[in-house]
PDB file of N, CA, C and O in Angstrom, chain B, residues numbered from 101:
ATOM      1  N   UNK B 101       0.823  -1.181   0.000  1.00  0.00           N
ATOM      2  CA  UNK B 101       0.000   0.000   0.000  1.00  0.00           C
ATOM      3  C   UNK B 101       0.872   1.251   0.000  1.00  0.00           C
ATOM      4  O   UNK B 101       2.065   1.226   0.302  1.00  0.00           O
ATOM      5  N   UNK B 102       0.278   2.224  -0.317  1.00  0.00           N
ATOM      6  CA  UNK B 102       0.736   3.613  -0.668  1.00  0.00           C
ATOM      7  C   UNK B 102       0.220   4.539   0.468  1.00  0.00           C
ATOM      8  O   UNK B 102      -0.929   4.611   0.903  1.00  0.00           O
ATOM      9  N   UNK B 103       1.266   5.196   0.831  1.00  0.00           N
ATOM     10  CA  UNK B 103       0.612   6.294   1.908  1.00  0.00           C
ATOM     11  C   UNK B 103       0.377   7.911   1.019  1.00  0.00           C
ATOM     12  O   UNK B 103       1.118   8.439   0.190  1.00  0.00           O
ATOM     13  N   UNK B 104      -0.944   8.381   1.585  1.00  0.00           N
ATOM     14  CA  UNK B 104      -1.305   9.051   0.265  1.00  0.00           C
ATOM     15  C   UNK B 104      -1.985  10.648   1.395  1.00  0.00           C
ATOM     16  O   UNK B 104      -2.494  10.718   2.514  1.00  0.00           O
ATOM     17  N   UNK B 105      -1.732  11.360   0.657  1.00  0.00           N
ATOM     18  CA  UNK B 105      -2.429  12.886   1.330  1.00  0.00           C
ATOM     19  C   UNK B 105      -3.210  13.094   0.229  1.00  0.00           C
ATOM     20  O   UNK B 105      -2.813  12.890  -0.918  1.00  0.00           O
ATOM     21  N   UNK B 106      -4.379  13.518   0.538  1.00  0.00           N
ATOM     22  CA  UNK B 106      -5.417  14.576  -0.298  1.00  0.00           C
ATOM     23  C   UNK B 106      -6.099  15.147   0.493  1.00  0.00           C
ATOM     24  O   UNK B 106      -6.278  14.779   1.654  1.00  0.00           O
ATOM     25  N   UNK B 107      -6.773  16.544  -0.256  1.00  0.00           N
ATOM     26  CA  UNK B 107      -7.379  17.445  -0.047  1.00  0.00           C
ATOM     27  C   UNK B 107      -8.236  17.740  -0.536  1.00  0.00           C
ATOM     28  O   UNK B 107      -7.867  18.384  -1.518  1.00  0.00           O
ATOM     29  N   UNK B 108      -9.985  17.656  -0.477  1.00  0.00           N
ATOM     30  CA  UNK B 108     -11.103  17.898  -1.597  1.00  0.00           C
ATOM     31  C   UNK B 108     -12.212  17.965  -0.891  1.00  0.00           C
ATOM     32  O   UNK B 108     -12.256  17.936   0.339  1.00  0.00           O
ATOM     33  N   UNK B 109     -13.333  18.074  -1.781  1.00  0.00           N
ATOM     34  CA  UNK B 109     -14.806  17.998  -1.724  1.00  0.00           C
ATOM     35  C   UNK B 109     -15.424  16.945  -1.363  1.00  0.00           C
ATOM     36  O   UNK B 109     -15.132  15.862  -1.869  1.00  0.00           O
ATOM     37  N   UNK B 110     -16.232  17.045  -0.576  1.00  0.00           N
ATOM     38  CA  UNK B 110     -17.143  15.554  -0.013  1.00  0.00           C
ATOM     39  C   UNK B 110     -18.576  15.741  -0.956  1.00  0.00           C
ATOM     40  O   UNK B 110     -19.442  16.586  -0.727  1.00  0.00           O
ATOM     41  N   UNK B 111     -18.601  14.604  -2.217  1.00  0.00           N
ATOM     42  CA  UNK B 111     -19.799  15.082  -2.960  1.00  0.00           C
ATOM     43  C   UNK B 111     -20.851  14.072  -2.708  1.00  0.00           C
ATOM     44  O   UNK B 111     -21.970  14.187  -3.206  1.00  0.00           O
ATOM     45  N   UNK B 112     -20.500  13.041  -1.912  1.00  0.00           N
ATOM     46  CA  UNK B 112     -21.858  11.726  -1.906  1.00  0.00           C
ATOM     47  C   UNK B 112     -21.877  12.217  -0.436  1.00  0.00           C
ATOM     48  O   UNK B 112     -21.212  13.082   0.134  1.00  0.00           O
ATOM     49  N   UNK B 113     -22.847  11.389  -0.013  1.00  0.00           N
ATOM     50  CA  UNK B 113     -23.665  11.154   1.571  1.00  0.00           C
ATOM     51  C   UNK B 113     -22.471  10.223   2.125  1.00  0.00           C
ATOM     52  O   UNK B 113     -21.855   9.416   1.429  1.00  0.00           O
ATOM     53  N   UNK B 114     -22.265  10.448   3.378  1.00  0.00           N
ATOM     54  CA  UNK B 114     -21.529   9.704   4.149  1.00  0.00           C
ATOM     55  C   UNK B 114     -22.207   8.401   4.598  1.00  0.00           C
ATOM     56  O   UNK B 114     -22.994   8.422   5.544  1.00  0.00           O
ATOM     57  N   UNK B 115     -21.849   6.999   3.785  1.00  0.00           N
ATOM     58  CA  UNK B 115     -22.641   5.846   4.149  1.00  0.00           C
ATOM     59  C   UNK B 115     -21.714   5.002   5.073  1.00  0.00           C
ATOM     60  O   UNK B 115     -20.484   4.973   5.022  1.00  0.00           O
ATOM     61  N   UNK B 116     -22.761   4.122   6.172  1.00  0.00           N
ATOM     62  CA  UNK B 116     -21.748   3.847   7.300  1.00  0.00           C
ATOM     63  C   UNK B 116     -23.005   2.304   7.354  1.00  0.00           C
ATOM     64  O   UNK B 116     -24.212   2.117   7.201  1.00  0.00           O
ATOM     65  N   UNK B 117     -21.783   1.507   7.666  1.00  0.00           N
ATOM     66  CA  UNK B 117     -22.154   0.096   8.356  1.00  0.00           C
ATOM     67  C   UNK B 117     -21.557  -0.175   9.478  1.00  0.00           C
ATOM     68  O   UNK B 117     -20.541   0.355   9.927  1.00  0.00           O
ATOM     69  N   UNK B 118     -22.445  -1.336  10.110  1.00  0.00           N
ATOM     70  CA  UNK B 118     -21.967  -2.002  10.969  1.00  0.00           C
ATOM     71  C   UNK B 118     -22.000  -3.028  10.666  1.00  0.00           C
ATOM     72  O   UNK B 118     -22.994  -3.478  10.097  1.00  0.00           O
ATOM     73  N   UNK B 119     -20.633  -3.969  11.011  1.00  0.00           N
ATOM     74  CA  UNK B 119     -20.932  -5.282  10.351  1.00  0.00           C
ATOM     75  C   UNK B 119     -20.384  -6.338  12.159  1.00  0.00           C
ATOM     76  O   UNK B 119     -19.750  -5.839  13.088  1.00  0.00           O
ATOM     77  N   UNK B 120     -20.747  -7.338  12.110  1.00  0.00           N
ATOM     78  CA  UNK B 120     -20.437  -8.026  13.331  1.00  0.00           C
ATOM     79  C   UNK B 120     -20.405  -9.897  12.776  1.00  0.00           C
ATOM     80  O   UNK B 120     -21.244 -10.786  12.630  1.00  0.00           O
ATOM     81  N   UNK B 121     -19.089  -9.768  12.633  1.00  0.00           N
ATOM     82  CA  UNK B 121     -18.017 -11.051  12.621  1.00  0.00           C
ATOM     83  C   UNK B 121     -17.377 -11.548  13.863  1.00  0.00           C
ATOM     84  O   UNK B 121     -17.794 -11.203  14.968  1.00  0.00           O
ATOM     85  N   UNK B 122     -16.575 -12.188  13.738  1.00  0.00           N
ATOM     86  CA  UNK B 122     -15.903 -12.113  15.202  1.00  0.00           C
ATOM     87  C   UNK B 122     -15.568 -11.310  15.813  1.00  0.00           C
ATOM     88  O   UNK B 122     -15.447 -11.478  17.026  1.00  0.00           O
ATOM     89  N   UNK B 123     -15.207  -9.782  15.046  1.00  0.00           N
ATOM     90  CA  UNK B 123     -15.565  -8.860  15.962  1.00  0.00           C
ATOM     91  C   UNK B 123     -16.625  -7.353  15.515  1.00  0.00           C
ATOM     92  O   UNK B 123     -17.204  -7.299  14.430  1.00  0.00           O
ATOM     93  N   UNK B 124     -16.720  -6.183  16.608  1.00  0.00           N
ATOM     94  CA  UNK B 124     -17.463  -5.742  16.050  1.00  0.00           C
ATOM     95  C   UNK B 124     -16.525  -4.905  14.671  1.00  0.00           C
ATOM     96  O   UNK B 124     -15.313  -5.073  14.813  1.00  0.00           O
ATOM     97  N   UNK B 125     -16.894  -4.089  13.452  1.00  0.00           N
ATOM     98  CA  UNK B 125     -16.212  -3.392  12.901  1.00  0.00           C
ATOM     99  C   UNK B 125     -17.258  -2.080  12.415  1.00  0.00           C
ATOM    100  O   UNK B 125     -18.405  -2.482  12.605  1.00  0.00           O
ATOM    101  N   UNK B 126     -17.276  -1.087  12.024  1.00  0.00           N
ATOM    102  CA  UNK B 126     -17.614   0.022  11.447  1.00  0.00           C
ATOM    103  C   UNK B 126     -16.871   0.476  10.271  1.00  0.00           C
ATOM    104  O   UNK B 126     -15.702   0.841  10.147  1.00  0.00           O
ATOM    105  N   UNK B 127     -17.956   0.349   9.335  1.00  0.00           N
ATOM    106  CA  UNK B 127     -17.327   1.033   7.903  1.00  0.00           C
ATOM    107  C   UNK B 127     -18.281   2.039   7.518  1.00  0.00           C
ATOM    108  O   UNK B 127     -19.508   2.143   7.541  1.00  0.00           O
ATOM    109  N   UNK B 128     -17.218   2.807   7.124  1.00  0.00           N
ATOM    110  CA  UNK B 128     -18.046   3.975   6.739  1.00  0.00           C
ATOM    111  C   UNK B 128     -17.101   4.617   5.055  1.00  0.00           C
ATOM    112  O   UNK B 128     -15.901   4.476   4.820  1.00  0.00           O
ATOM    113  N   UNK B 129     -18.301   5.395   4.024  1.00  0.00           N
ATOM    114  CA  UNK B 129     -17.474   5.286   2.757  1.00  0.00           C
ATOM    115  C   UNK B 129     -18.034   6.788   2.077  1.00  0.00           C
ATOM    116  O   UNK B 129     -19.044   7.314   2.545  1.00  0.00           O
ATOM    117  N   UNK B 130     -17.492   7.238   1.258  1.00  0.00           N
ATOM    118  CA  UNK B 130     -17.666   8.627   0.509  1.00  0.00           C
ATOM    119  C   UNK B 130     -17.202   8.478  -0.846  1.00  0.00           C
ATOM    120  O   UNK B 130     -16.669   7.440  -1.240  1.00  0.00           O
ATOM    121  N   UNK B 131     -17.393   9.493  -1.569  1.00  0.00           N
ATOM    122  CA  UNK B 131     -16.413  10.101  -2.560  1.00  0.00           C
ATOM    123  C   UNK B 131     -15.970  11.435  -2.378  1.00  0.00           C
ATOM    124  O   UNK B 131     -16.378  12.595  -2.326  1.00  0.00           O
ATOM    125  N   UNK B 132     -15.387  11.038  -2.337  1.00  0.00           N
ATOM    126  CA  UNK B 132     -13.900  13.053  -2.613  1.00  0.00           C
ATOM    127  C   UNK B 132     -14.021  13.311  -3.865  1.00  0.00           C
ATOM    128  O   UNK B 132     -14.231  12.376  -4.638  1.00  0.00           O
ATOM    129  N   UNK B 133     -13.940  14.330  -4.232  1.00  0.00           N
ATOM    130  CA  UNK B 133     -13.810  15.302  -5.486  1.00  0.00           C
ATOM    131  C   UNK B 133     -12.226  16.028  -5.544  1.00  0.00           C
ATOM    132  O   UNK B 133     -12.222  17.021  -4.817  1.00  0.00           O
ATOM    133  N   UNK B 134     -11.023  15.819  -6.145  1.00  0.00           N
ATOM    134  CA  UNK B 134     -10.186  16.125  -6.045  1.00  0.00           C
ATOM    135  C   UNK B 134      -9.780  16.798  -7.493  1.00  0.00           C
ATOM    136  O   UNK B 134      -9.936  16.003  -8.420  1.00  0.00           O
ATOM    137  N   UNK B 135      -9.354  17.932  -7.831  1.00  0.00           N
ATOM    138  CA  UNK B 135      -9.698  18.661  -9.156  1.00  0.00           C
ATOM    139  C   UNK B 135     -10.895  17.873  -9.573  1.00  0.00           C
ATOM    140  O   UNK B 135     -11.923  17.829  -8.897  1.00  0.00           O
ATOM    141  N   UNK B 136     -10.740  17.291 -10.638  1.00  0.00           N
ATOM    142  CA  UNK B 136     -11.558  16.088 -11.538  1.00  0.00           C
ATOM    143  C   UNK B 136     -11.775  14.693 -11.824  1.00  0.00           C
ATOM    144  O   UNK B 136     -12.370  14.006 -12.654  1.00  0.00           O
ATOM    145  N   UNK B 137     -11.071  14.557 -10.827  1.00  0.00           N
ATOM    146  CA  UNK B 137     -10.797  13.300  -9.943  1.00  0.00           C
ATOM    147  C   UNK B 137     -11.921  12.970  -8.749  1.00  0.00           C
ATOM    148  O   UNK B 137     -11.878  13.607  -7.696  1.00  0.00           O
ATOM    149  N   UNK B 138     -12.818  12.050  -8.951  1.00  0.00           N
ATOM    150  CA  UNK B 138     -13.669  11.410  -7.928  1.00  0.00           C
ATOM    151  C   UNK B 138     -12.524   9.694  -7.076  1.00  0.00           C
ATOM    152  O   UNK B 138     -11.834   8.840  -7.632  1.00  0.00           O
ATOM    153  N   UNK B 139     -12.743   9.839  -6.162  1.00  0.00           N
ATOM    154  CA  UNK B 139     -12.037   9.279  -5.580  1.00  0.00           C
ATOM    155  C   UNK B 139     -12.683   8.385  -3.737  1.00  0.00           C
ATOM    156  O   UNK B 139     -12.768   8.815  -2.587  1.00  0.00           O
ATOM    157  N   UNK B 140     -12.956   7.192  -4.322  1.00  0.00           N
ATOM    158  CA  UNK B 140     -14.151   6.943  -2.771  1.00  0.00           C
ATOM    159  C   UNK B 140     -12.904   6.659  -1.754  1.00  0.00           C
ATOM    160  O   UNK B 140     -11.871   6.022  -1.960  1.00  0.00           O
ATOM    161  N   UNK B 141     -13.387   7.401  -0.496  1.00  0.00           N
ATOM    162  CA  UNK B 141     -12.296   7.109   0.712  1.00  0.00           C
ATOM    163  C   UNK B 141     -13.306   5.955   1.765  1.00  0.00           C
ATOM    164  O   UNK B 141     -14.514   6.153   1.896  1.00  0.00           O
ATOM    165  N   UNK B 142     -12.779   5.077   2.274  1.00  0.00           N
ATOM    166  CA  UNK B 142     -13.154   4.207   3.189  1.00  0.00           C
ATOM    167  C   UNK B 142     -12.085   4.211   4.364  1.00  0.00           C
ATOM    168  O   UNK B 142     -10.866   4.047   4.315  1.00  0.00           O
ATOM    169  N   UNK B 143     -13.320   4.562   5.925  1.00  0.00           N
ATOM    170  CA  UNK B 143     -12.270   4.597   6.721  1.00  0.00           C
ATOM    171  C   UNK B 143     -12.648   3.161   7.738  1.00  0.00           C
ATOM    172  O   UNK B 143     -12.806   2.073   7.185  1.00  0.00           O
ATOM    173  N   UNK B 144     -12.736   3.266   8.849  1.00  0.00           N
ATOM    174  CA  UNK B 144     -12.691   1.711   9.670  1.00  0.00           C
ATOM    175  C   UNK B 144     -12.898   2.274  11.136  1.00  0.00           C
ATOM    176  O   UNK B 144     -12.300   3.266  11.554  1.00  0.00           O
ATOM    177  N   UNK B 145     -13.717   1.611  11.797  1.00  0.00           N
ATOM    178  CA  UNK B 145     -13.671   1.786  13.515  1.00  0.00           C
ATOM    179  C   UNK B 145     -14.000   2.933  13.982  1.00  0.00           C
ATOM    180  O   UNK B 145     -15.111   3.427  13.791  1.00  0.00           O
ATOM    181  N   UNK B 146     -12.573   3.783  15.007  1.00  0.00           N
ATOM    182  CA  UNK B 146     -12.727   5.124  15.374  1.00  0.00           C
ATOM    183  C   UNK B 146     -13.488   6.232  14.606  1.00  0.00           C
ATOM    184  O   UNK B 146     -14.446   6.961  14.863  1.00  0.00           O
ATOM    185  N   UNK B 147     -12.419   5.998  13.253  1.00  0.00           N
ATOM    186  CA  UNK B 147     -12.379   7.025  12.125  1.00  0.00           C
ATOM    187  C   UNK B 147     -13.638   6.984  11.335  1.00  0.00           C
ATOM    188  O   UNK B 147     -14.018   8.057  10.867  1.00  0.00           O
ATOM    189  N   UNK B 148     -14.453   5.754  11.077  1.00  0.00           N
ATOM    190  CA  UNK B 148     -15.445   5.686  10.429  1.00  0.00           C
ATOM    191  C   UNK B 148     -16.658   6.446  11.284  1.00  0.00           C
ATOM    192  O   UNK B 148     -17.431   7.223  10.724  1.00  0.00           O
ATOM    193  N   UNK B 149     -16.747   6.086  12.918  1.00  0.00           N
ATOM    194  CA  UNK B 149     -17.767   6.866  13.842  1.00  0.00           C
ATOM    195  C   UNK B 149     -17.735   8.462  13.860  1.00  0.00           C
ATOM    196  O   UNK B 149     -18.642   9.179  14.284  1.00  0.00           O
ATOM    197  N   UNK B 150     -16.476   8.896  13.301  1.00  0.00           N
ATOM    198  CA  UNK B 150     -15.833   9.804  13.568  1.00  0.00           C
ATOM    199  C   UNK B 150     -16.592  10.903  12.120  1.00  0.00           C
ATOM    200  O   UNK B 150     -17.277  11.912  12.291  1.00  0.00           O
ATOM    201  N   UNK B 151     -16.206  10.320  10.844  1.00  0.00           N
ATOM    202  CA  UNK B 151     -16.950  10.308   9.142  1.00  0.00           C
ATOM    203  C   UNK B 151     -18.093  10.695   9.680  1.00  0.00           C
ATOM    204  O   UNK B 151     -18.416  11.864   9.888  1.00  0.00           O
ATOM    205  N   UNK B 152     -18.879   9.503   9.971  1.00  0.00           N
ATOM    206  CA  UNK B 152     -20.760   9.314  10.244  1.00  0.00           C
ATOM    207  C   UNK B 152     -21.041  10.692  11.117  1.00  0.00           C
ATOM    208  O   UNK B 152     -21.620  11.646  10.598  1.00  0.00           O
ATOM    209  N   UNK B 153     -20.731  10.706  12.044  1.00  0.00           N
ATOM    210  CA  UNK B 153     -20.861  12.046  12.934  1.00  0.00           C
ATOM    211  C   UNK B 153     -20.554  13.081  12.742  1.00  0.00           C
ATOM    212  O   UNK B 153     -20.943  13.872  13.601  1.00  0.00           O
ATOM    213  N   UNK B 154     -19.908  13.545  11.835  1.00  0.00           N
ATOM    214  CA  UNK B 154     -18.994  15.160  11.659  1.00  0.00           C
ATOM    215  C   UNK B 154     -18.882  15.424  10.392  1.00  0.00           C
ATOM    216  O   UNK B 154     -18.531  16.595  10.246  1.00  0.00           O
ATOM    217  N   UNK B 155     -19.063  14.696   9.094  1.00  0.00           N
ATOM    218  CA  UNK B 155     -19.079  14.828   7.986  1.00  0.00           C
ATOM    219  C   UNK B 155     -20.005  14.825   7.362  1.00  0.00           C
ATOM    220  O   UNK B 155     -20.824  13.922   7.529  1.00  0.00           O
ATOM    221  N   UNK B 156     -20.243  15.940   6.306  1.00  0.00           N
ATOM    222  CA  UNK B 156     -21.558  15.971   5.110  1.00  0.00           C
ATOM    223  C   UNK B 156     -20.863  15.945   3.764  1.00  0.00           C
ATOM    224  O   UNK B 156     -19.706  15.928   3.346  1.00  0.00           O
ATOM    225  N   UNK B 157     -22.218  15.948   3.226  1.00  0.00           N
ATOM    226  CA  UNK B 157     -21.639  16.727   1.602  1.00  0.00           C
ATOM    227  C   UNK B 157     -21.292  17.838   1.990  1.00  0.00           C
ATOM    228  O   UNK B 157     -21.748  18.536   2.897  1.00  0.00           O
ATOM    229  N   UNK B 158     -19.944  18.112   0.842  1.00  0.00           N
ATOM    230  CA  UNK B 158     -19.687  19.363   0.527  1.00  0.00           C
ATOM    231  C   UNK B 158     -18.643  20.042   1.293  1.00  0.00           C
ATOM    232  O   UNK B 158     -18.030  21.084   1.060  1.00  0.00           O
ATOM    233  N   UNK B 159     -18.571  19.075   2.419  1.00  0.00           N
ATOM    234  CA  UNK B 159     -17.312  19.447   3.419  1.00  0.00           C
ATOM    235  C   UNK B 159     -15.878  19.459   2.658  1.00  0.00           C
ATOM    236  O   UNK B 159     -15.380  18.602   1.927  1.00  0.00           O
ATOM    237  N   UNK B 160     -15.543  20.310   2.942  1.00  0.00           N
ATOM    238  CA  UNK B 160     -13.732  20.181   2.061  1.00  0.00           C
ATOM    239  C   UNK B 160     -12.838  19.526   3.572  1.00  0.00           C
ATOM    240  O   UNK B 160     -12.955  20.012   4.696  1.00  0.00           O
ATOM    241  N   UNK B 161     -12.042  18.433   3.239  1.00  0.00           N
ATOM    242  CA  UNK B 161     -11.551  17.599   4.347  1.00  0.00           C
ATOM    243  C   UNK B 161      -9.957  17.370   3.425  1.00  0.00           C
ATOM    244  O   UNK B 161      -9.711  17.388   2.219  1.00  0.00           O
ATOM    245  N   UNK B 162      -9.250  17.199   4.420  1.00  0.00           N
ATOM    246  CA  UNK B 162      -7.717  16.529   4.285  1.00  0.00           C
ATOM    247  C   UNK B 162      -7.838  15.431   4.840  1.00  0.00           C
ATOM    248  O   UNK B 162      -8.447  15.099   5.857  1.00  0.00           O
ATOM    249  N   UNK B 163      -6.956  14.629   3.806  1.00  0.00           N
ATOM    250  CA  UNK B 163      -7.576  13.035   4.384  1.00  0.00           C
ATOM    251  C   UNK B 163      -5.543  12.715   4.293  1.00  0.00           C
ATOM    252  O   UNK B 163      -4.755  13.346   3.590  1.00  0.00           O
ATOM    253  N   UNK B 164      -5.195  11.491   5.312  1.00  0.00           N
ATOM    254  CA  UNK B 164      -4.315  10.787   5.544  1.00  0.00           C
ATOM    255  C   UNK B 164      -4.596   9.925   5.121  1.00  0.00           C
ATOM    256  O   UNK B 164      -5.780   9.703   5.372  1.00  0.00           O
ATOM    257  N   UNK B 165      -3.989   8.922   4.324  1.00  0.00           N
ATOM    258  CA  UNK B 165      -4.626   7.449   4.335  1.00  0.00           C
ATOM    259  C   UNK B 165      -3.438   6.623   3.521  1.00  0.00           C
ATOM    260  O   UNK B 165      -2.231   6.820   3.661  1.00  0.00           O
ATOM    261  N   UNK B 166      -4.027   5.704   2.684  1.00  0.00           N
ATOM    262  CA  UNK B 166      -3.421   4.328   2.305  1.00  0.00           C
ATOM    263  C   UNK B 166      -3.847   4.108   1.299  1.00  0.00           C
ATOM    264  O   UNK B 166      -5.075   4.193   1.344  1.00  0.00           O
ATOM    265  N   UNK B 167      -3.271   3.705  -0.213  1.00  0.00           N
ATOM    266  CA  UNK B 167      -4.084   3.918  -1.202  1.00  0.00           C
ATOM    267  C   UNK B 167      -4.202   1.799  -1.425  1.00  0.00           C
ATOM    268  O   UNK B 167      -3.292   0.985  -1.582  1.00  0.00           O
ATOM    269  N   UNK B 168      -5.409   1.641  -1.353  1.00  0.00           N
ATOM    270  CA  UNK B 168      -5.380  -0.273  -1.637  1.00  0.00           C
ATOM    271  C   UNK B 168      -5.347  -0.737  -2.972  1.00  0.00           C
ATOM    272  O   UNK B 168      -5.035   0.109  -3.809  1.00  0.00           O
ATOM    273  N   UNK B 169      -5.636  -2.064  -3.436  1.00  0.00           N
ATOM    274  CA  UNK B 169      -5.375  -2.691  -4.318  1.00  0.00           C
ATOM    275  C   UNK B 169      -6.440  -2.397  -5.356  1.00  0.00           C
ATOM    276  O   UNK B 169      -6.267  -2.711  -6.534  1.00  0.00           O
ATOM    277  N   UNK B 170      -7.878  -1.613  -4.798  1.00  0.00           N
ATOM    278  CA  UNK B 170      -9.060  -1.350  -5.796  1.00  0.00           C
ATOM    279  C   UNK B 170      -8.917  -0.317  -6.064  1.00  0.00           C
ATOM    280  O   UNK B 170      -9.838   0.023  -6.807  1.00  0.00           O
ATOM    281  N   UNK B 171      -7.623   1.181  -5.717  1.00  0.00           N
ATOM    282  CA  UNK B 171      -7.281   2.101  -5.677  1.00  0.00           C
ATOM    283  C   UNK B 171      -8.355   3.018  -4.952  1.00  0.00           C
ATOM    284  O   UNK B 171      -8.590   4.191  -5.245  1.00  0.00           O
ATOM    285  N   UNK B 172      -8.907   2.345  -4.049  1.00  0.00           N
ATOM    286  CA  UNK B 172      -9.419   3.475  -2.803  1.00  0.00           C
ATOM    287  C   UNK B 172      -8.626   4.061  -1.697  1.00  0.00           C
ATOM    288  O   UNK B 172      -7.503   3.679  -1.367  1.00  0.00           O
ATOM    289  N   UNK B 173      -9.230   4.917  -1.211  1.00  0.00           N
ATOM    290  CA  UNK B 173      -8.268   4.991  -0.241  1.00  0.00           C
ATOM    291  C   UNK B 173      -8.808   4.689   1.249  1.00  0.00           C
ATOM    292  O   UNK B 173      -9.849   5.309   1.468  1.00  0.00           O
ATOM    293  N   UNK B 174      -8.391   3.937   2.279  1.00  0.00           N
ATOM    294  CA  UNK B 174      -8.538   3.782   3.067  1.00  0.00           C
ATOM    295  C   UNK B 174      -7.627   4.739   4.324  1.00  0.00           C
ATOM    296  O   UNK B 174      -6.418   4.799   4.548  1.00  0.00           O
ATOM    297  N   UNK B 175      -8.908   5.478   5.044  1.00  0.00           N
ATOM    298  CA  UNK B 175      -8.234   7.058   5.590  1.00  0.00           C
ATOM    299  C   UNK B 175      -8.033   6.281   7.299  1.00  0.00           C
ATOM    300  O   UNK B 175      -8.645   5.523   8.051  1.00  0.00           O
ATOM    301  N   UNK B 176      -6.637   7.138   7.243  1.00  0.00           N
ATOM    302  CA  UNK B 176      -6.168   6.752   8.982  1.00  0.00           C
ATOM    303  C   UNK B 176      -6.567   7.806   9.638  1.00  0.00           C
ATOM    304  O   UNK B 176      -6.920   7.614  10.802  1.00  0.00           O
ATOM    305  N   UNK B 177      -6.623   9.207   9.086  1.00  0.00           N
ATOM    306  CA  UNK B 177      -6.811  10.423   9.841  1.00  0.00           C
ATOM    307  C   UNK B 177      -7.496  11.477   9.155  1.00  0.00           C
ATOM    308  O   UNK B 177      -6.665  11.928   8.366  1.00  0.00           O
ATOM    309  N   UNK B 178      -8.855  12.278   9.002  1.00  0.00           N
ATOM    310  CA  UNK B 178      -9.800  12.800   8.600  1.00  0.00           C
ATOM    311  C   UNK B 178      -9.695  14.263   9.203  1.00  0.00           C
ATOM    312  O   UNK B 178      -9.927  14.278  10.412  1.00  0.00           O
ATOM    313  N   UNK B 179      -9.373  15.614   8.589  1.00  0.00           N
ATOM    314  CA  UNK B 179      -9.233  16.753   9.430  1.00  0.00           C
ATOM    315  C   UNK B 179     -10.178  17.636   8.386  1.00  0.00           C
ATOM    316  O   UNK B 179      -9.927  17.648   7.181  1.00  0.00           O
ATOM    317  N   UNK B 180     -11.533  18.535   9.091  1.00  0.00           N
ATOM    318  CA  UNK B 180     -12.306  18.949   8.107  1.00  0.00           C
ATOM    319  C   UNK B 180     -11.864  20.569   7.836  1.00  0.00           C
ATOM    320  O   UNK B 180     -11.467  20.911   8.950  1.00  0.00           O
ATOM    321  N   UNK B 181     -11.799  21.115   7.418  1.00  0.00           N
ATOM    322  CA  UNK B 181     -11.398  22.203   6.786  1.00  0.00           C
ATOM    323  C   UNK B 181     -12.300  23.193   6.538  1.00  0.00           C
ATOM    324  O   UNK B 181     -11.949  24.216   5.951  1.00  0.00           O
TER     325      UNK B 181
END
């Protein structure tokens, strides 16, 4: 994985699950707008409760994250702007 910074537009609804396997987990998912670049960020746990609660459309956010193998990014740290 790739450690990745961006900076953009929150243009979808902040969608959030709960899923319960062996343990509990929280996912939560978007798209960023980056110039012309749409780009879905998926975060996990803390960070996903964190998305669901404090984030809308339209929010401009700096995201920390990890770029994966489907080229999403999966965010470690979410700061809204």
């Amino acid at each position: 994985m790739n450690r990745c910074f961006l900076i953009g537009k929150i243009i979808s609804k902040v969608e959030f699950q709960f899923m319960l396997d062996n343990k509990k987990i929280s996912i939560s998912k978007f798209i960023l707008q980056v110039n012309n670049e749409k780009i879905i960020i998926k975060s996990h746990n803390k960070i996903a409760d964190k998305c669901y609660n404090k984030l809308n459309k339209n929010n401009i956010v700096a995201i920390e994250g990890e770029l994966d193998s489907k080229m999403e990014v999966i965010a470690n740290e979410i700061y809204i702007l």
